[in-house]
VOPAGU-2260 file (C-alpha; in pm, 1 decimal, decimal comma):
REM VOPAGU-2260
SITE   aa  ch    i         X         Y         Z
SITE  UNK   A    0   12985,4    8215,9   10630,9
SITE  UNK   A    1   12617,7    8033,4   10591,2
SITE  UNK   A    2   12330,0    8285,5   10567,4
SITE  UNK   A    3   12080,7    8173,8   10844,0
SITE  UNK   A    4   11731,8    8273,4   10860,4
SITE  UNK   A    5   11559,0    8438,2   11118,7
SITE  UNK   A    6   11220,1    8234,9   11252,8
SITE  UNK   A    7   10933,9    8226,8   11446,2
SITE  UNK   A    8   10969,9    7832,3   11602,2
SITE  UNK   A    9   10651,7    7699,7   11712,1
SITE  UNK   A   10   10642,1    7579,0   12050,2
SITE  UNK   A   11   10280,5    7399,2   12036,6
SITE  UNK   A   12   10246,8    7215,6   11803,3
SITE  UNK   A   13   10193,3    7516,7   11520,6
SITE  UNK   A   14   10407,4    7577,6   11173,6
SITE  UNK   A   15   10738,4    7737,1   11226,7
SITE  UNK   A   16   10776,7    8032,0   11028,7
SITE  UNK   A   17   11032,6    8096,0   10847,4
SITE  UNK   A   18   11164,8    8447,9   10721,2
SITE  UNK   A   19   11187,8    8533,5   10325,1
SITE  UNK   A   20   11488,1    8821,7   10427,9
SITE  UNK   A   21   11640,3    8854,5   10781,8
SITE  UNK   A   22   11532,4    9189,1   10977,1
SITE  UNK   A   23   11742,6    9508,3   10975,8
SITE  UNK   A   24   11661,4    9552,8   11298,5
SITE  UNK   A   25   11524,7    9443,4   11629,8
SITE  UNK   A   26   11332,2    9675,0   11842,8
SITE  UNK   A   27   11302,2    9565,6   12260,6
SITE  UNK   A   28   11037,9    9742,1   12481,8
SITE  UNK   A   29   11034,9    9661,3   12868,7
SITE  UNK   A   30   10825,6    9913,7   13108,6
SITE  UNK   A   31   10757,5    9894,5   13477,1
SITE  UNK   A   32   10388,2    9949,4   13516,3
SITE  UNK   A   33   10349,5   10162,8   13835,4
SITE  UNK   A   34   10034,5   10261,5   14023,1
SITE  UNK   A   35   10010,0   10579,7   14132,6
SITE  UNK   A   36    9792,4   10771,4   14409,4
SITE  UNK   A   37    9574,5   11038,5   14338,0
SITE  UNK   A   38    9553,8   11201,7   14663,9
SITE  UNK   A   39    9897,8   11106,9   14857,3
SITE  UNK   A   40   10180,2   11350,3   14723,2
SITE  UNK   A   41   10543,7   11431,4   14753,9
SITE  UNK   A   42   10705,0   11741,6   14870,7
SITE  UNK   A   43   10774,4   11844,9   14516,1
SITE  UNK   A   44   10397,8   11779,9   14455,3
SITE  UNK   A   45   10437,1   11439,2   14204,8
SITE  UNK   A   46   10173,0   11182,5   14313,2
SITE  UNK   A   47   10326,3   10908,7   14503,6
SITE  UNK   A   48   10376,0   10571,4   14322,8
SITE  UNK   A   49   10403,9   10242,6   14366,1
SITE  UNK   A   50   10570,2    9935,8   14202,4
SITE  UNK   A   51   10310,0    9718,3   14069,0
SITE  UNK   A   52   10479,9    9479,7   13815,4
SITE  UNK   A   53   10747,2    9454,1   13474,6
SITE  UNK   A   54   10517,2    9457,2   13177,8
SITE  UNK   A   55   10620,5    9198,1   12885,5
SITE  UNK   A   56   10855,0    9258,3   12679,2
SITE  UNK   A   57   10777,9    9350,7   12338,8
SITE  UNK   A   58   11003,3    9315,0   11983,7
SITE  UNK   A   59   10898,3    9503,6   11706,3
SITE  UNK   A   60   11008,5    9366,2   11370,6
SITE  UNK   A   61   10972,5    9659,7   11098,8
SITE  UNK   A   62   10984,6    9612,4   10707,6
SITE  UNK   A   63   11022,3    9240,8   10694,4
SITE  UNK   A   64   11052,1    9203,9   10303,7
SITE  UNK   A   65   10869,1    8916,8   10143,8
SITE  UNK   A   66   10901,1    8869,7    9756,1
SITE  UNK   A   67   10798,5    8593,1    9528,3
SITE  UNK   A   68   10859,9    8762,4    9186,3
SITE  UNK   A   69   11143,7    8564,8    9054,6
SITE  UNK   A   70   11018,1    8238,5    9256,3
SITE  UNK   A   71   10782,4    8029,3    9106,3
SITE  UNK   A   72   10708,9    8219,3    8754,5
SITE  UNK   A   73   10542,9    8520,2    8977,2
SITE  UNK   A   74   10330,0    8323,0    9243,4
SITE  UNK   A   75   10149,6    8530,2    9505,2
SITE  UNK   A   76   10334,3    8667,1    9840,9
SITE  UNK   A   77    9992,8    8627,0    9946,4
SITE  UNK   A   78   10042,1    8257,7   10051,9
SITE  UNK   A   79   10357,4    8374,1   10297,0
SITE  UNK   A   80   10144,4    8648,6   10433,9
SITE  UNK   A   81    9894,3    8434,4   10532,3
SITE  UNK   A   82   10092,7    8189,2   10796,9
SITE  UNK   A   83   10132,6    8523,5   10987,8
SITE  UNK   A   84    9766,5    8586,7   10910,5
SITE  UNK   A   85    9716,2    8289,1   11086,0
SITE  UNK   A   86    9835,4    8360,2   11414,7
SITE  UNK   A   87    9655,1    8658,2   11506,6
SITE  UNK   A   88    9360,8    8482,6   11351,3
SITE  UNK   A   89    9324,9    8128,2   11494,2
SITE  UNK   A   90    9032,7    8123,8   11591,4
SITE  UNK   A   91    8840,8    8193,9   11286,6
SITE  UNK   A   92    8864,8    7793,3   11206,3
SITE  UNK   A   93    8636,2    7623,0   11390,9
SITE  UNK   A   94    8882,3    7393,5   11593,1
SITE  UNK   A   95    9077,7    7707,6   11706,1
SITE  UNK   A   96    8795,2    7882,3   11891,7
SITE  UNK   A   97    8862,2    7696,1   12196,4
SITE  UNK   A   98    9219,1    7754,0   12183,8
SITE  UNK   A   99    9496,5    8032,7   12291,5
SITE  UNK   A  100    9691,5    8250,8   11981,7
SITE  UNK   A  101    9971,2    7994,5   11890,0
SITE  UNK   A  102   10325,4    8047,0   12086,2
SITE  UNK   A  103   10679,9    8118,5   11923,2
SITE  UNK   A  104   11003,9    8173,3   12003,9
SITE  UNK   A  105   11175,2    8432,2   11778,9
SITE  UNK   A  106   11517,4    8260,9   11694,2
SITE  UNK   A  107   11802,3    8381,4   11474,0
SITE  UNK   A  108   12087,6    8134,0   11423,0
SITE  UNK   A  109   12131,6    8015,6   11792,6
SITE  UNK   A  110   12014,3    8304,9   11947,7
SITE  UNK   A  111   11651,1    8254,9   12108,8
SITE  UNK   A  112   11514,9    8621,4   12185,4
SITE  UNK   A  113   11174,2    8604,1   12287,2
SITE  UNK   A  114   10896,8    8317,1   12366,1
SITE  UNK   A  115   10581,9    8525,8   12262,5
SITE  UNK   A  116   10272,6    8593,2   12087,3
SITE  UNK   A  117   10205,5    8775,6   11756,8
SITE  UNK   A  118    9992,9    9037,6   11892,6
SITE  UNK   A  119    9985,2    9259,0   11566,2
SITE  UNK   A  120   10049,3    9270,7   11214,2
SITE  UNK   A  121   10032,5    9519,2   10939,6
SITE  UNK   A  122   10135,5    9463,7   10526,6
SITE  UNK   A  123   10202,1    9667,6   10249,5
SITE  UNK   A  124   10143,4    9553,1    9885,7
SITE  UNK   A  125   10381,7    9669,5    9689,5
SITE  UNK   A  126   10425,6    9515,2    9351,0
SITE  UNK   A  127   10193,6    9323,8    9121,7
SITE  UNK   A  128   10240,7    9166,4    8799,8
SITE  UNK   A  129   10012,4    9304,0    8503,8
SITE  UNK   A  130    9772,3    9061,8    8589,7
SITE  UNK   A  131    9703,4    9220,1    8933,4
SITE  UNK   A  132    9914,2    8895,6    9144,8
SITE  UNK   A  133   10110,1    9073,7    9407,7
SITE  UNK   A  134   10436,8    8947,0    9402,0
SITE  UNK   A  135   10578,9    9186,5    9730,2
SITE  UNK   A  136   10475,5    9317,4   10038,6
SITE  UNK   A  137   10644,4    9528,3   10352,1
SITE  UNK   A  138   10522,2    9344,5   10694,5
SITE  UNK   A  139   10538,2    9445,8   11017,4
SITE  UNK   A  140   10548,5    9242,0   11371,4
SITE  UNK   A  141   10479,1    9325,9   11677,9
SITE  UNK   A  142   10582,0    9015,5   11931,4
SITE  UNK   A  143   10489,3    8995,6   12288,9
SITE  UNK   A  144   10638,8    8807,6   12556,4
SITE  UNK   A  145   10435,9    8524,2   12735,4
SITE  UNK   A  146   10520,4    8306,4   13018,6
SITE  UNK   A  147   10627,7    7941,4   12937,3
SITE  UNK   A  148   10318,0    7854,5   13151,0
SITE  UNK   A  149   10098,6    8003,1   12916,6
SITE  UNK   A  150   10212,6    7748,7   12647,4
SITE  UNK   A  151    9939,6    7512,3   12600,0
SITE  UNK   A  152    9837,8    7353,0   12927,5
SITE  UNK   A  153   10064,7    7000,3   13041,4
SITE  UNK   A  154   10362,4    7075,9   12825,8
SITE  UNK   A  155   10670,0    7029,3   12963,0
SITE  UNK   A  156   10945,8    7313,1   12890,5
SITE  UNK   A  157   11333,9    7210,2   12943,6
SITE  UNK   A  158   11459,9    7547,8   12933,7
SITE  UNK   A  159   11384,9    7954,9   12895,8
SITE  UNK   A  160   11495,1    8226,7   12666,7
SITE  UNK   A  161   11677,5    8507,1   12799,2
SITE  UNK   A  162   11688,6    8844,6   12585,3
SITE  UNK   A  163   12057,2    8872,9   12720,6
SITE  UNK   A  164   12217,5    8643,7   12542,6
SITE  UNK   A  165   12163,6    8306,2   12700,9
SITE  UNK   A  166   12013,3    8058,0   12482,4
SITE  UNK   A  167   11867,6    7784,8   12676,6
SITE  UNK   A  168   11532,3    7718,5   12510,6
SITE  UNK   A  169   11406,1    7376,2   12420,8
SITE  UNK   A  170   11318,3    7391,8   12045,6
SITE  UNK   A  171   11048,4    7148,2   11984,0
């Protein structure tokens, strides 16, 4: 069996990113965001509440491994950690302050999971050569889902990703 690598496919236009080491794990969060009235109650007291809408879904990615020791005589993770970098900061260059956070679409093998943004990201150093290069870090993702229509304005989708199994998802 081939060893396929888990990725975060650009849908506009962006780099795909590919994963060093696949995830152990894949964490879903859905809520129903309610609204609820202060003054109206129920007979057992609760306030009363309303539906209001589903929240996105979000995927947390924990302890994504990247290492670069034995690769290139020792060259720094630094470089991988920075495409990620570059999605929660995009507009920092000067042609992306005009512009939305780039869009993905998580995909392992042919399973798409999520269209989203990269709304967070934390990494751990956690081994240097003697010359001070790190050479491996521990990241963390947190992914949020976003709307096909909130891909970049005029571009045409030909499908959708469903969490559930159903991979229909143009990959561009």
């Amino acid at each position: 069996m081939t060893l396929v690598k888990a990725k975060l496919v650009s849908t506009d236009g962006g780099g795909t990113i590919e994963f060093m080491f696949n995830p152990t794990q894949l964490a879903f969060r859905q809520r129903i965001n309610l609204t609820k009235n202060s003054g109206a109650r129920t007979g057992r007291g609760l306030p009363k509440v309303n539906f209001a809408y589903p929240d996105p879904c979000t995927l947390s990615i924990r302890d994504i491994m990247l290492d670069t020791y034995e690769e290139s005589g020792g060259k720094s993770v630094l470089t991988h950690i920075q495409q990620f970098e570059k999605a929660v900061n995009f507009a920092e260059s000067g042609e992306g302050k005009e512009k939305r956070p780039p869009t993905y679409v998580f995909t392992w093998g042919s399973q798409q999971y999520i269209r989203c943004f990269i709304v967070e990201f934390t990494y751990t150093l956690t081994l240097f050569l003697p010359d001070g290069t790190p050479v491996r870090a521990k990241l963390d993702l947190e992914l949020e889902e976003v709307d096909e229509s909130t891909s970049q304005p005029g571009m045409s989708t030909s499908g959708s990703v469903d969490r559930n199994g159903d991979s229909r998802a143009s990959r561009k």
